[in-house]
C-alpha positions in Angstrom: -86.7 64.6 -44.7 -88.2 66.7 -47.5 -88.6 70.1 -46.7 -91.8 72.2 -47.9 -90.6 73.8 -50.7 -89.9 70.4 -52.6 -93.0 68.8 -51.6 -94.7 71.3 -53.1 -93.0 71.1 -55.9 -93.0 67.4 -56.6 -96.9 67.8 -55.7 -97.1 70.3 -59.0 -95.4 67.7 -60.7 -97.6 65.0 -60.0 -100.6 66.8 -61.1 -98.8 67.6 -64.3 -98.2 63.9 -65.1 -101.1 62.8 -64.0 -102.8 65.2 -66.6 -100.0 63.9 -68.9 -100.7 60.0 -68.5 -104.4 60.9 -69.6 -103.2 63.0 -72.8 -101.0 59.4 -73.4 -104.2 56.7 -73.8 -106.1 58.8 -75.2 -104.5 60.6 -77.9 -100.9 59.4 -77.9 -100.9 55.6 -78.2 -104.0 55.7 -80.5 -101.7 57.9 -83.0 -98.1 55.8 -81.8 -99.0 52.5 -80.5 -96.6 50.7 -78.2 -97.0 47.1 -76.6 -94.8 46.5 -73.0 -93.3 43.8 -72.6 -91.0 42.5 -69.0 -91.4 43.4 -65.5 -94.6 45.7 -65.8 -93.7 46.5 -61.6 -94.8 50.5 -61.0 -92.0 51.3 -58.5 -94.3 53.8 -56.9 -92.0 54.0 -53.7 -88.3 55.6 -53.3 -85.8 56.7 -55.1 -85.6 55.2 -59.3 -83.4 55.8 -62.1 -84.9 54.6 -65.6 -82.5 54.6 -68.5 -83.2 54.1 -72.1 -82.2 53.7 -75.5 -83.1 57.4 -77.3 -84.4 56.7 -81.2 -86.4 59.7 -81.0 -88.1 62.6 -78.9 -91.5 60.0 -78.1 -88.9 57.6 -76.4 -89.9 59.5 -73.3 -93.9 58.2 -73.7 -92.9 54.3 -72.2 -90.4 55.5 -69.8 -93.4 57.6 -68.6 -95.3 55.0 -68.0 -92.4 52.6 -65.7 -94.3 54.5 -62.3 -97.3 56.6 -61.9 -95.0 58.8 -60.1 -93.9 62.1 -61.6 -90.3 61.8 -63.7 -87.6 64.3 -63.5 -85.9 63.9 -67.2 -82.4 64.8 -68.2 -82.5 67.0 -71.1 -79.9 68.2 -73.2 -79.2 72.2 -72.5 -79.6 73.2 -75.9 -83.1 72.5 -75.6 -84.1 75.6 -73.5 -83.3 77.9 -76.1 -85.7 76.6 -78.7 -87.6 79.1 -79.5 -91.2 79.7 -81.7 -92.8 82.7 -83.1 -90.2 84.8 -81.1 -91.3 82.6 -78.1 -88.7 80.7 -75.8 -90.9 77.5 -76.0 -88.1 75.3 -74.8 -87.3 77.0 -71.5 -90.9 77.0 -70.7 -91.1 73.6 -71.2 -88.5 72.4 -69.2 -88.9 74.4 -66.4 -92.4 73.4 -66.6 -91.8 69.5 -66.5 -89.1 69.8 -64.0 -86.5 68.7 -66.3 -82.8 68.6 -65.4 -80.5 70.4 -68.0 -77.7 68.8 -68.7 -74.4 69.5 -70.9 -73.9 66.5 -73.4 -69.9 66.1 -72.8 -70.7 65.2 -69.0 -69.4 67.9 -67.4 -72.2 69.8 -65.9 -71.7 69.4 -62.1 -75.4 71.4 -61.0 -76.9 68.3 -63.1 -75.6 65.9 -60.8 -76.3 68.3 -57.9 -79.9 68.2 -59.2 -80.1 64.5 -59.4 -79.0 64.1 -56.2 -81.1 65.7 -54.5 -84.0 64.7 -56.1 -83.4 61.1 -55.6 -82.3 61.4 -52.4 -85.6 63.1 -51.8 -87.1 59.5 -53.1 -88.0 60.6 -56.6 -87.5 59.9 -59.9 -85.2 60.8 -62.8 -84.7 59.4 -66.7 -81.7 59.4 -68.1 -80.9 58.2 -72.1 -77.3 57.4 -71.5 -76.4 57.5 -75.4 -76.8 61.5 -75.0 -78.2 61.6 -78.5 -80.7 60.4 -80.5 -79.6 57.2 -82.1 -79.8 56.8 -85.9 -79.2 53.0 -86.4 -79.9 49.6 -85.0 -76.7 47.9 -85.4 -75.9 48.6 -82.3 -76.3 51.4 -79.2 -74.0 54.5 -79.3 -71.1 54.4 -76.1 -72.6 55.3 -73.1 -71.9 58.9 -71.7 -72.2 57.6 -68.2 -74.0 59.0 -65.1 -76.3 56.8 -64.5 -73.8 54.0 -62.7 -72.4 56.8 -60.2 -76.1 57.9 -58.7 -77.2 54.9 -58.3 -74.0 53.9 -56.6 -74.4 56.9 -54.2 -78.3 57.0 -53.7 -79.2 53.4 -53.7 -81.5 53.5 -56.0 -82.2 50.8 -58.8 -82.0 51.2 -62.6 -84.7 50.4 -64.6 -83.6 49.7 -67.9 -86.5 50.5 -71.0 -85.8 49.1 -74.1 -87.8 49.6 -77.5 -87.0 47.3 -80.1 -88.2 49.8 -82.6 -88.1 53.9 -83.2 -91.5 55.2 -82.4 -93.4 55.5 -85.3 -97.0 56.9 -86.6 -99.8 53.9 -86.6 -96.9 51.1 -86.2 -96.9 49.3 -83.4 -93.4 49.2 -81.5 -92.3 46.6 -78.3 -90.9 48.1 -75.4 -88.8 45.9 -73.0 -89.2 46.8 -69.2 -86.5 44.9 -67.4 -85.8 43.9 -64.0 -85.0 46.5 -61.2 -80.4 46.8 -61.4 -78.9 47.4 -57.7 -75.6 48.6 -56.9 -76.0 49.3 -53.5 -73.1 46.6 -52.6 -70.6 49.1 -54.1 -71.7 52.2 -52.5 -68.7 52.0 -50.1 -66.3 51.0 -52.8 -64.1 53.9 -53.5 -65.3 54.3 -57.3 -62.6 54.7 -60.4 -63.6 56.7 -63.0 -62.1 53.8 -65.1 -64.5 51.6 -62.7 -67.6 53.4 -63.7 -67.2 53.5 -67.3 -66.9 49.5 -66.9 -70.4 49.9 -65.0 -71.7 51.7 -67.7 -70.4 49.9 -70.4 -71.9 46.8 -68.4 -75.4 48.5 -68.3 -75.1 49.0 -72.1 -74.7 45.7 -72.9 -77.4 44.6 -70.6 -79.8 46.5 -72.2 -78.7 45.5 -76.0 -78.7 42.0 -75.0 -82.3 42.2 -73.8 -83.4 44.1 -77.1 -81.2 41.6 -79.0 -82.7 38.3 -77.2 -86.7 39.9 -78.1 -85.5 40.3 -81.8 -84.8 36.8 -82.3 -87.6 35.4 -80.1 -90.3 37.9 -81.9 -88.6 39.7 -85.0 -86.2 37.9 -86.6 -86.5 39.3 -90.0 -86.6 43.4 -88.6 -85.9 46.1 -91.0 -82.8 48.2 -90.2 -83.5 51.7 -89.0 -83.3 54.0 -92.1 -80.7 56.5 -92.0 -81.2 60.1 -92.5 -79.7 61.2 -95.5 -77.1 63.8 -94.9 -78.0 67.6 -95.7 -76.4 69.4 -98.4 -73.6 71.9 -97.3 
C-alpha cells in the first residue's frame, strides 16, 4: 500500500516526465536521432528495473522512453555537487528528477534502501551497471552489480536497453529493447555474493550478445568508438 506522501510524490514525477517526453520529440531526437529496435512493450504496470550500457550522459533519452511511467535513475553522488555560476545545479537537478545517489564502489546502503522501496511501491528505476561512462566498443566494462539482487528481492523484471552506438549530434544511432529478464524463481534462494556477481556477469553478457548479434545483422563494417585522448599532466 502506498502511503500519501509517495503518491504525491510519484504524481510530481509524472508530470515532470510527461513534460520531459514532450521536450524529447520535439527538440531532442530532431538534434540526436535514435531508431528502437526489440520488444517496444511500455511496461506501464508494477515494479521495472531497466539497465543499460552508459556511452554518454544522453544514454538516459531511450531508457526514458522503455514506459511512459516516471523513472527513478541511479546517479553517481559526485553529481550533486556540480555546481554553475556559484550555483549547486547538480543537487537541484537530482532532487528534482527523483534521482537515487549512489556511491560508484557499491557500497552505499540508503541507495538500496531507496530502490527498495520504490519498487516495492511498483515503480521504476534505471540503473547503468558499468558505473561509468564507457569509452570503447570492444567490449562493456565489468559490471558493478545491483541490479541482479533487487530484482531477486522485488520481483521485478529487467529490461535490458542497448545502443549499438554513443549518442551522437545529427547521426542516427539503434537502440536494442530486449525482452522483459525474471528472477523471481530465486527469490527464496539464499543468494551468495559469489552467486550474484555470476547473475550479473550473466546479464552483461546478455546484453553484449544482443548488441553483438544487431552489429553483424545491420553493421558489419562499424567504426570503433574513438578514444579520448588523455589530458596533459
Amino acid at each position: 500500500m502506498i502511503n500519501k506522501s509517495d503518491e504525491q510524490r510519484i504524481k510530481k514525477l509524472r508530470k515532470t516526465f510527461d513534460k520531459l517526453r514532450v521536450a524529447e520529440k520535439i527538440i531532442f531526437r530532431p538534434l540526436f536521432p535514435y531508431k528502437r529496435h526489440g520488444n517496444l512493450t511500455r511496461y506501464n504496470e508494477g515494479p521495472l528495473i531497466i539497465i543499460g550500457n552508459h556511452y554518454s550522459i544522453w544514454d538516459v533519452i531511450p531508457a526514458a522512453m522503455t514506459t511512459d511511467r516516471a523513472i527513478h535513475f541511479m546517479a553517481k553522488n559526485e553529481l550533486s555537487k556540480v555546481r554553475l555560476f556559484g550555483v549547486n545545479i547538480g543537487e537541484r537537478a537530482l532532487n528534482w528528477l527523483q534521482c537515487i545517489p549512489v556511491k560508484r564502489d557499491g557500497s552505499d546502503v540508503q541507495a538500496i534502501k531507496t530502490s527498495l522501496r520504490y519498487l516495492r511501491n511498483g515503480e521504476v528505476i534505471n540503473i547503468y551497471p558499468e558505473g561509468t561512462r564507457n569509452h570503447s566498443y570492444e567490449s562493456f566494462l565489468p559490471f558493478k552489480g545491483g541490479a541482479a539482487a533487487l530484482a531477486i528481492k522485488t520481483g521485478a523484471p529487467i529490461v535490458p536497453v542497448v545502443q549499438v552506438e554513443r549518442m551522437r549530434f545529427l547521426h542516427k544511432v539503434d537502440v536494442i529493447y530486449g525482452d522483459p529478464i525474471y528472477l523471481r524463481a530465486k527469490k527464496d534462494k539464499k543468494m551468495k555474493p559469489e552467486d550474484l556477481e555470476e547473475i550479473d556477469e550473466w546479464l552483461r553478457g546478455v546484453m553484449m550478445n544482443m548488441r553483438q548479434a544487431f552489429i553483424d545483422r545491420h553493421h558489419p563494417k562499424l567504426k570503433p568508438l574513438k578514444k579520448k585522448k588523455d589530458k596533459k599532466k
